[in-house]
C-alpha positions as CSV (number, residue, x, y, z in Angstrom):
1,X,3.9,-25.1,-3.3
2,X,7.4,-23.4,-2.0
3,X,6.6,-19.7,-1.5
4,X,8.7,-16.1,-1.5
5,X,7.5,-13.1,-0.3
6,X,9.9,-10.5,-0.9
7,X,9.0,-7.8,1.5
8,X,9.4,-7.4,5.7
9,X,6.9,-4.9,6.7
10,X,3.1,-5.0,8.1
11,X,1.8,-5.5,4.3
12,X,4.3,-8.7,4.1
13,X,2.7,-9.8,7.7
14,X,-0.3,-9.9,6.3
15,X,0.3,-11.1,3.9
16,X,2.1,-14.1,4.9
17,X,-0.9,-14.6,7.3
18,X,-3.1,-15.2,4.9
19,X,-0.7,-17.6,2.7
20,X,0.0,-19.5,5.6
21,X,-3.7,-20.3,6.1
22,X,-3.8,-21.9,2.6
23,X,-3.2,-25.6,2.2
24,X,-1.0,-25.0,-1.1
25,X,1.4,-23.7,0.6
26,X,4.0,-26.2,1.6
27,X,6.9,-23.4,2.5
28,X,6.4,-20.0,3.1
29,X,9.9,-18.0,2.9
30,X,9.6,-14.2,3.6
31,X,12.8,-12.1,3.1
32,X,13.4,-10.0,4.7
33,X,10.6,-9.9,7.0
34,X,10.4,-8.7,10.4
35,X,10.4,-10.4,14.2
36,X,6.6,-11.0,13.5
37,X,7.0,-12.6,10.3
38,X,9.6,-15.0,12.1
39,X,6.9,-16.7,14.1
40,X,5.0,-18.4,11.0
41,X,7.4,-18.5,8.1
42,X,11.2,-18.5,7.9
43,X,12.6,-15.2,7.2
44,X,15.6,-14.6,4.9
45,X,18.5,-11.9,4.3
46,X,18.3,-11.4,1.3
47,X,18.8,-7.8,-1.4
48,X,15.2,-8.0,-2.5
49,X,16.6,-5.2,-5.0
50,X,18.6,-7.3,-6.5
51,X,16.6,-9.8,-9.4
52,X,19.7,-12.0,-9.8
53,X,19.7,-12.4,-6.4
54,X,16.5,-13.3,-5.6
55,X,16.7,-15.7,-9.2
56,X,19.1,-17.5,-7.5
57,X,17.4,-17.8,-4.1
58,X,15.0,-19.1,-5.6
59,X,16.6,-21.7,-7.5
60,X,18.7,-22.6,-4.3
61,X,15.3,-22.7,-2.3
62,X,12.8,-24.7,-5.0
63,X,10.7,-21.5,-5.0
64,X,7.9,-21.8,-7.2
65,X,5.7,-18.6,-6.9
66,X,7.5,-15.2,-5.5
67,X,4.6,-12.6,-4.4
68,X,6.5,-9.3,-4.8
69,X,5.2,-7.0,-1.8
70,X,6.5,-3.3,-1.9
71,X,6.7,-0.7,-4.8
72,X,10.6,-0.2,-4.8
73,X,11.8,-4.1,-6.2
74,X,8.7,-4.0,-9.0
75,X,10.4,-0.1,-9.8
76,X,13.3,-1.7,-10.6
77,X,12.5,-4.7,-12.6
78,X,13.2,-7.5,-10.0
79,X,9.6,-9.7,-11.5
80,X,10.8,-9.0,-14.8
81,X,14.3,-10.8,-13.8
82,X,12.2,-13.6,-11.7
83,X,10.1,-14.1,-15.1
84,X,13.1,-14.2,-17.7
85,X,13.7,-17.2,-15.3
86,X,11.1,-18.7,-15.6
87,X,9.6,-18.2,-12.3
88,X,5.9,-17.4,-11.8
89,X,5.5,-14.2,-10.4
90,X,3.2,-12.1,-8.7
91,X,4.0,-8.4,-9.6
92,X,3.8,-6.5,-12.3
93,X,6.9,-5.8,-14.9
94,X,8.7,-2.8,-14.5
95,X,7.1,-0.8,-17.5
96,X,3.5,-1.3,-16.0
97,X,5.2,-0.3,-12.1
98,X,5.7,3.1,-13.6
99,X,2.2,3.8,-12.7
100,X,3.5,4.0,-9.3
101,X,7.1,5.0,-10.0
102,X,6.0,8.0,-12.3
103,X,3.2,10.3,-11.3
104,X,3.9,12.6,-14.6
105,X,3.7,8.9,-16.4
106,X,0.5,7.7,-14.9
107,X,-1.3,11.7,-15.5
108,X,-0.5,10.6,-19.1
109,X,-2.0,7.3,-19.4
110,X,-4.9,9.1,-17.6
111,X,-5.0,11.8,-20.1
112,X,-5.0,9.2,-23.0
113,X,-7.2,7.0,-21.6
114,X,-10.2,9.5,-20.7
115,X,-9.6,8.3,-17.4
116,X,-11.2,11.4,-14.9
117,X,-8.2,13.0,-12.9
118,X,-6.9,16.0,-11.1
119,X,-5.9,18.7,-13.3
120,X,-1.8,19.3,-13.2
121,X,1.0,20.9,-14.1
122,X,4.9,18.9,-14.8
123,X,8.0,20.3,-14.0
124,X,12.0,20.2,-13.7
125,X,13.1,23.5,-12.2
126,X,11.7,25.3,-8.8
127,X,10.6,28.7,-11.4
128,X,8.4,26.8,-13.6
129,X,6.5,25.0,-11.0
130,X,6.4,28.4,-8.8
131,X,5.0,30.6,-11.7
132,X,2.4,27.9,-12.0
133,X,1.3,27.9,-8.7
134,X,1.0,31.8,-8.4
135,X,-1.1,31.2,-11.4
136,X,-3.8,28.4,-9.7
137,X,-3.8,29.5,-6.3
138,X,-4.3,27.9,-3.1
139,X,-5.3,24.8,-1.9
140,X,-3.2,22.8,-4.1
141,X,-1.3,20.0,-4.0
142,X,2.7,19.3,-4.6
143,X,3.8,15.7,-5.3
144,X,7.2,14.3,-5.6
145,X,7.3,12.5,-9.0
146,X,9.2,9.0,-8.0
147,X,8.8,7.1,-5.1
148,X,9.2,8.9,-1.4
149,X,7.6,5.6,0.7
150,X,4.0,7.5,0.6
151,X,5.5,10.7,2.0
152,X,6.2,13.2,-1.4
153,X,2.8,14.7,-1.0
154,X,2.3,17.7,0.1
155,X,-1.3,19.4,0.2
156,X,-0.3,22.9,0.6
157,X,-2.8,25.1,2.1
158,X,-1.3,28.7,1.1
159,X,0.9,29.7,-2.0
160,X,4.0,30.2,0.7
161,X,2.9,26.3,1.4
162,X,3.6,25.9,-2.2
163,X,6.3,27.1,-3.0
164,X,8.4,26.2,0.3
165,X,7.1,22.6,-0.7
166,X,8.6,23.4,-4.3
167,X,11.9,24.2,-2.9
168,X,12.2,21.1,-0.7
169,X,11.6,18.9,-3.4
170,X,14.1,20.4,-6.1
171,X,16.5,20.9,-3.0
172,X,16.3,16.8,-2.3
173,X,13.9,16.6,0.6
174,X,13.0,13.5,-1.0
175,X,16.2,12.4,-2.7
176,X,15.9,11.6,-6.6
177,X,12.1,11.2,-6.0
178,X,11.7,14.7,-6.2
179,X,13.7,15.9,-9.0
180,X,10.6,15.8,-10.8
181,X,7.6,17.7,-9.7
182,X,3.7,17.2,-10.4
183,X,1.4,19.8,-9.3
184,X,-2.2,18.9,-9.1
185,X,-5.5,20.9,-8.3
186,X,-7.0,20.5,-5.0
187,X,-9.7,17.9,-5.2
188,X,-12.7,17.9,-2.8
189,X,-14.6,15.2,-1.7
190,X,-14.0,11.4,0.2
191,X,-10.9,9.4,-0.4
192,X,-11.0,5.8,-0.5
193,X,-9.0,2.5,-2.3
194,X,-10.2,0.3,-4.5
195,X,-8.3,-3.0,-5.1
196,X,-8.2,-4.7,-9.0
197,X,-6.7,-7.7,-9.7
198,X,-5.2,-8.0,-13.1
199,X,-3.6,-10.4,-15.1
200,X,-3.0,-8.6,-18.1
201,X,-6.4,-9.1,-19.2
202,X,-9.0,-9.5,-16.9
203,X,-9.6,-6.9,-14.0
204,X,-11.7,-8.6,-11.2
205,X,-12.4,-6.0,-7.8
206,X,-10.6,-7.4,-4.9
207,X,-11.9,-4.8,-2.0
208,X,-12.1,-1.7,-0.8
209,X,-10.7,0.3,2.5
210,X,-10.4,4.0,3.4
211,X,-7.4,4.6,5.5
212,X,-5.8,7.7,7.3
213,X,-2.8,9.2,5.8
214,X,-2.4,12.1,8.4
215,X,-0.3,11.9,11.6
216,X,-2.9,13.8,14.0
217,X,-6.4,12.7,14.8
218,X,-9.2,14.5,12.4
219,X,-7.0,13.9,9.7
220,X,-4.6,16.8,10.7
221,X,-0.7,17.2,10.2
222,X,1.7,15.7,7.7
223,X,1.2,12.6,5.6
224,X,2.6,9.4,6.5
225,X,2.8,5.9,5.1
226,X,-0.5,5.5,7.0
227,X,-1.8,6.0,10.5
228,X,-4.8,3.2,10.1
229,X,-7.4,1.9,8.1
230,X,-10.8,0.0,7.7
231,X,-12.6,-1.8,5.2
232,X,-15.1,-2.2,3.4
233,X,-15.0,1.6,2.6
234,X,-18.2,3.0,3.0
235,X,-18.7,5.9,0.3
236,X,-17.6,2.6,-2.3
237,X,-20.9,2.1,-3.2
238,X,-21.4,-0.8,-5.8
239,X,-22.3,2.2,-8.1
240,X,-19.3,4.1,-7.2
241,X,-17.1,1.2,-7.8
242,X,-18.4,0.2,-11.0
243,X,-18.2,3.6,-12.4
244,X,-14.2,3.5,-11.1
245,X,-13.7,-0.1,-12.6
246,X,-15.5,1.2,-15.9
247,X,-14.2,4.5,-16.3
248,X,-10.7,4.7,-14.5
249,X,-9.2,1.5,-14.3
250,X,-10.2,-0.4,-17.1
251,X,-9.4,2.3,-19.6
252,X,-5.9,2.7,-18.0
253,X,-5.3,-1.4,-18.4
254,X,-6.5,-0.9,-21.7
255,X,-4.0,1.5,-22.8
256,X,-1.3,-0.3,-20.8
257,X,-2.0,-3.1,-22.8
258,X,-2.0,-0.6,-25.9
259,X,1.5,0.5,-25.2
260,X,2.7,-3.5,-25.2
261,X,3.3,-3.2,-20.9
262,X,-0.2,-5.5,-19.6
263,X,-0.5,-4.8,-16.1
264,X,-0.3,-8.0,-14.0
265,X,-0.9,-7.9,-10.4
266,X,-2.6,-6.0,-8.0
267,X,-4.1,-2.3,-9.3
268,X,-4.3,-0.2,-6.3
269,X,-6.4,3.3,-7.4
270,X,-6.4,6.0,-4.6
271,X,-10.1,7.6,-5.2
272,X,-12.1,11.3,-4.3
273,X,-15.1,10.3,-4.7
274,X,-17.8,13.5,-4.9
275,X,-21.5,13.3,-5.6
276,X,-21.0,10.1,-6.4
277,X,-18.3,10.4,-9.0
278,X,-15.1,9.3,-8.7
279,X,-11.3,10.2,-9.9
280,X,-7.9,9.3,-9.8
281,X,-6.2,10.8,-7.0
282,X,-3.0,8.4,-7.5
283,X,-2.7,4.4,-8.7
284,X,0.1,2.1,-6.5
285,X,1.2,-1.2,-8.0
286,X,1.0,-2.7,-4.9
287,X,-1.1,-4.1,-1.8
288,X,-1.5,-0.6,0.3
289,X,-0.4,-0.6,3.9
290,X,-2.2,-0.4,6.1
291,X,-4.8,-1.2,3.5
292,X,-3.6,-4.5,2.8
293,X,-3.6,-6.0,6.5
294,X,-7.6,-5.4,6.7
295,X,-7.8,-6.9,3.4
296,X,-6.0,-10.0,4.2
297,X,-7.9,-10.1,7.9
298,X,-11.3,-10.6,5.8
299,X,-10.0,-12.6,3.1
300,X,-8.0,-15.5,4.9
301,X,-6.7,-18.1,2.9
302,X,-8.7,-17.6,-0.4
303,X,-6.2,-14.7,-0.7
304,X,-3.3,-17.2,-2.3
305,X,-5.5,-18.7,-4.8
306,X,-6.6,-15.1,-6.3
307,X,-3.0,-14.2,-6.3
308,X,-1.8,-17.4,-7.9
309,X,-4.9,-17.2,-10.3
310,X,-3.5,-13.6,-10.9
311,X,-0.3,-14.7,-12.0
312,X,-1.1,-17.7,-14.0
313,X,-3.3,-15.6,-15.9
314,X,-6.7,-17.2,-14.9
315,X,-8.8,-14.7,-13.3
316,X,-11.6,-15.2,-15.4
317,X,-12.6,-18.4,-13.8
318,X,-12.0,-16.8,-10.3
319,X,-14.2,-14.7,-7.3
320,X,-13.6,-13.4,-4.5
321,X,-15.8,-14.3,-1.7
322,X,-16.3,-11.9,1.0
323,X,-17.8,-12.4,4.6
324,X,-20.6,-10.0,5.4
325,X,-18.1,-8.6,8.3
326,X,-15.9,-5.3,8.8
327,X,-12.2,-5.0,9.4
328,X,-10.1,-1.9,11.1
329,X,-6.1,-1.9,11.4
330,X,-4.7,1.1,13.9
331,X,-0.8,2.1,13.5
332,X,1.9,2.5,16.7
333,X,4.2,4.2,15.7
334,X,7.3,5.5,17.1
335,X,7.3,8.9,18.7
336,X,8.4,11.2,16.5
337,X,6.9,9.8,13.0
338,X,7.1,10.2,10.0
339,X,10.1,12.8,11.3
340,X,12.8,11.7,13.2
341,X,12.3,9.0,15.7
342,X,14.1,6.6,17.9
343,X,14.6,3.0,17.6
344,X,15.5,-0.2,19.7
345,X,12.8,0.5,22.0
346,X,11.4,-2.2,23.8
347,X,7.9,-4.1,22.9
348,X,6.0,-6.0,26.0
349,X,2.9,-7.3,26.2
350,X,2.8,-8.8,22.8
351,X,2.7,-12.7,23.4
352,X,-0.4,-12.2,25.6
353,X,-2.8,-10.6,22.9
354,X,-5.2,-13.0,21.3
355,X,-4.6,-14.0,17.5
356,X,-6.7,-16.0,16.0
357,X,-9.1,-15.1,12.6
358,X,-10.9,-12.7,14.4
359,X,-7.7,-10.2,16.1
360,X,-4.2,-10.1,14.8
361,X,-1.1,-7.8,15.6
362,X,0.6,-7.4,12.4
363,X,4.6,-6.1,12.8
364,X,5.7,-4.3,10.3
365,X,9.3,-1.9,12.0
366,X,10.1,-4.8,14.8
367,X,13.2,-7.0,15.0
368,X,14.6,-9.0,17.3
369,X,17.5,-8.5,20.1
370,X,18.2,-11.3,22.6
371,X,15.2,-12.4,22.3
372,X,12.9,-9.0,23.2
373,X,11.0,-7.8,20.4
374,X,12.0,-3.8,19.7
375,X,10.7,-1.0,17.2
376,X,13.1,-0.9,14.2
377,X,11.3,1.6,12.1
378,X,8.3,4.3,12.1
379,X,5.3,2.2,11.8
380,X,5.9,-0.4,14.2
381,X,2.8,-2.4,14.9
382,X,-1.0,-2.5,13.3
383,X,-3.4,-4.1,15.5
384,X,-5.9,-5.6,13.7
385,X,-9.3,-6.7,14.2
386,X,-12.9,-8.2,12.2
387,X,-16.3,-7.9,13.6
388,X,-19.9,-8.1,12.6
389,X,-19.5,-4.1,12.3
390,X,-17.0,-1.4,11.8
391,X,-17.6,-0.5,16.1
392,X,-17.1,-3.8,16.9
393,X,-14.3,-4.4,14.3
394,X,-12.9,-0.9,16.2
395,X,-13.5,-1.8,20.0
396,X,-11.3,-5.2,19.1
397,X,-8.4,-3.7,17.5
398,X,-7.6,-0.6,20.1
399,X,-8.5,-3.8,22.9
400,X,-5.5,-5.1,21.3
401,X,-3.1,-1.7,21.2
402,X,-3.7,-1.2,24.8
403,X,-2.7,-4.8,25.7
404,X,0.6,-3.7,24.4
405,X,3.7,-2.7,26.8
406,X,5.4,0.2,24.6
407,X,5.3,3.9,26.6
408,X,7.0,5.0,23.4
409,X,4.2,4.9,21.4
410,X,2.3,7.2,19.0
411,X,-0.8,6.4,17.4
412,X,-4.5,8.0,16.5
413,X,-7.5,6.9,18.6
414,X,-10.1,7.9,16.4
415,X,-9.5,5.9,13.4
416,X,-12.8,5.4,11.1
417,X,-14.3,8.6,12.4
418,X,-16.1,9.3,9.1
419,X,-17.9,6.1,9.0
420,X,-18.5,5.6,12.7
């Protein structure tokens, strides 16, 4: 089959990797995708914002499934478009994408669904949200209420924290992302992701990962997008994750479905996970990053047919099949990140790493310019790498970061410190 990816960063590498491995697929377009991306599929300008747009790209193209990769084009409705034309669609519609797009949204379907959560306040105006943190007290956490590309999070540590947070947000730190706020109670405990694929009815477990949202090694300084991860997660027991599929996320698909928006797609639930009990720290609609590029390392080419089976509604015939191995992504990024940073720097080094099923350099900021691969965003690179265990899996992917020719860049050396 002809296949879209609309997406170009490490998450779209990945997963356009794993597509490519598949027999069923006959053309793999990715748009716009990245200088990685260019060397196995054919990349495409293209407004993935825009539904009409991509309707008739695909038409032009004789696309037949269109895997919808980041949060923003599923926040606007671009699957819905793609479905109204009759085009089979991996993603889900833009009703069920507010899980992502609306944190005050997804605290209610919590709330109605039983589904064990943080404890939270909403609010429009700086006062409000200020009076209620003088109230709670300190650790607690201040989130941007719309999208802020994995950055409107702020765990504040005192109540100046707070409420300098507060102001940022309401002063357009994040742009319209933050002109709602949600304040949440400081949860203790183990983070980790667990991926559920839905198609509107059945939930099947795809995975699990734990990665590291925090610029500075020991999990210090501001959140990013994502400074690395590894998978399987370790504290994701089969107990743990059976009580998250039971009491978190089927609940929540059950009153999606309740409210006449079925989720279809991939159900990405952010986890603490304390004495053994999970709750909700946040849900994405999407494949994380850098979650997804371990995912798709162990997974291979069995990853198209779950999606597809996603999509055409058929997941209750379907399994995922995991190898008895471990898989560790590590970030470079450019100095600077997730502040300001430079770009056009140039990348060396990278046609003589190994890639094969075992090691991987996924781009996800790169481009091209005469010919010289150069950083075009924050996260620039994830090296990526399976072995037999998480050390291994670990000695393989920084053996691959320091094969690469880039002075400029900034990355953590100690990622998977908790389960190594």
């Amino acid at each position: 089959m002809n296949i879209l990816i609309l997406g170009g960063g490490g998450r779209e590498h990945a997963l356009a990797w794993a597509v490519k491995q598949n027999p069923k697929c006959d053309k793999l377009i990715v748009a716009p995708g990245n200088a990685g991306i260019d060397q196995i599929a054919e990349c495409a300008d293209l407004d993935i914002m825009d539904g009409s747009a991509v309707v008739q790209f695909c038409d032009a193209k004789a696309v037949e499934f269109v895997i919808i990769g980041p949060e923003a084009p599923l926040a606007v409705g671009v699957a819905d478009r793609l479905r109204d034309a009759g085009l089979l669609v991996f993603g889900p519609s833009q009703e069920a994408a507010r899980l992502e797009a609306s944190k005050h949204f997804t605290k209610e379907i919590c709330d109605a669904a039983g589904a064990p959560t943080a404890g939270y306040g909403h609010f429009t105006d700086a006062a409000a949200a200020k009076a209620y943190v003088e109230e709670h007290g300190a650790p607690i956490v201040i989130k941007a209420d719309g999208l802020a590309a994995g950055k409107g999070v702020i765990i504040a540590e005192t109540v100046g924290d707070a409420q300098a947070a507060i102001d940022d947000m309401f002063s357009g730190a994040f742009g319209g992302a933050g002109a709602e706020v949600v304040i949440e109670e400081f949860m203790e405990g183990e983070e980790a992701s667990f991926f559920v694929l839905c198609d509107g009815e059945t939930a099947l477990p795809m995975g699990t990962a734990q990665d590291h949202k925090r610029i500075g090694e020991g999990d210090t300084g501001p959140n990013t997008g994502g400074m690395g991860a590894y998978s399987p997660a370790p504290v994701m027991t089969s107990d743990v994750a059976d009580k998250a599929l039971n009491l978190i996320v089927k609940p929540t698909l059950f009153e999606m479905v309740k409210r006449g928006a079925p989720y279809q797609g991939i159900l990405y639930a952010g986890l603490m996970i304390k004495d053994g009990m999970p709750r909700l720290v946040e849900y994405n609609v999407r494949f994380g990053d850098p979650e997804c590029q371990v995912l798709m390392l162990r997974l291979g080419a069995q990853a198209l047919d779950l999606l597809h089976a996603a999509a055409e509604g058929r997941l209750s015939e379907a399994q995922v099949n995991w190898a008895d191995d471990h898989a560790m992504t590590v970030v470079m990024a450019a100095d600077g990140y997730p502040g300001s940073y430079a770009k056009g720097q140039a990348i060396g080094g990278l046609d003589d790493l190994p890639e094969d099923s075992m090691h991987v350099m996924f781009h996800a900021g790169t481009t091209l310019r005469n010919g010289q691969v150069v950083s075009s965003g924050g996260r620039v690179l994830n090296a990526t790498a399976r072995g037999q265990s998480l050390r291994e899996a670990a000695d393989r992917a920084y053996a691959l970061v320091d094969g690469v020719d880039w002075p400029g860049a900034a990355l953590r050396r100690d990622i998977g410190w908790r389960a190594l």
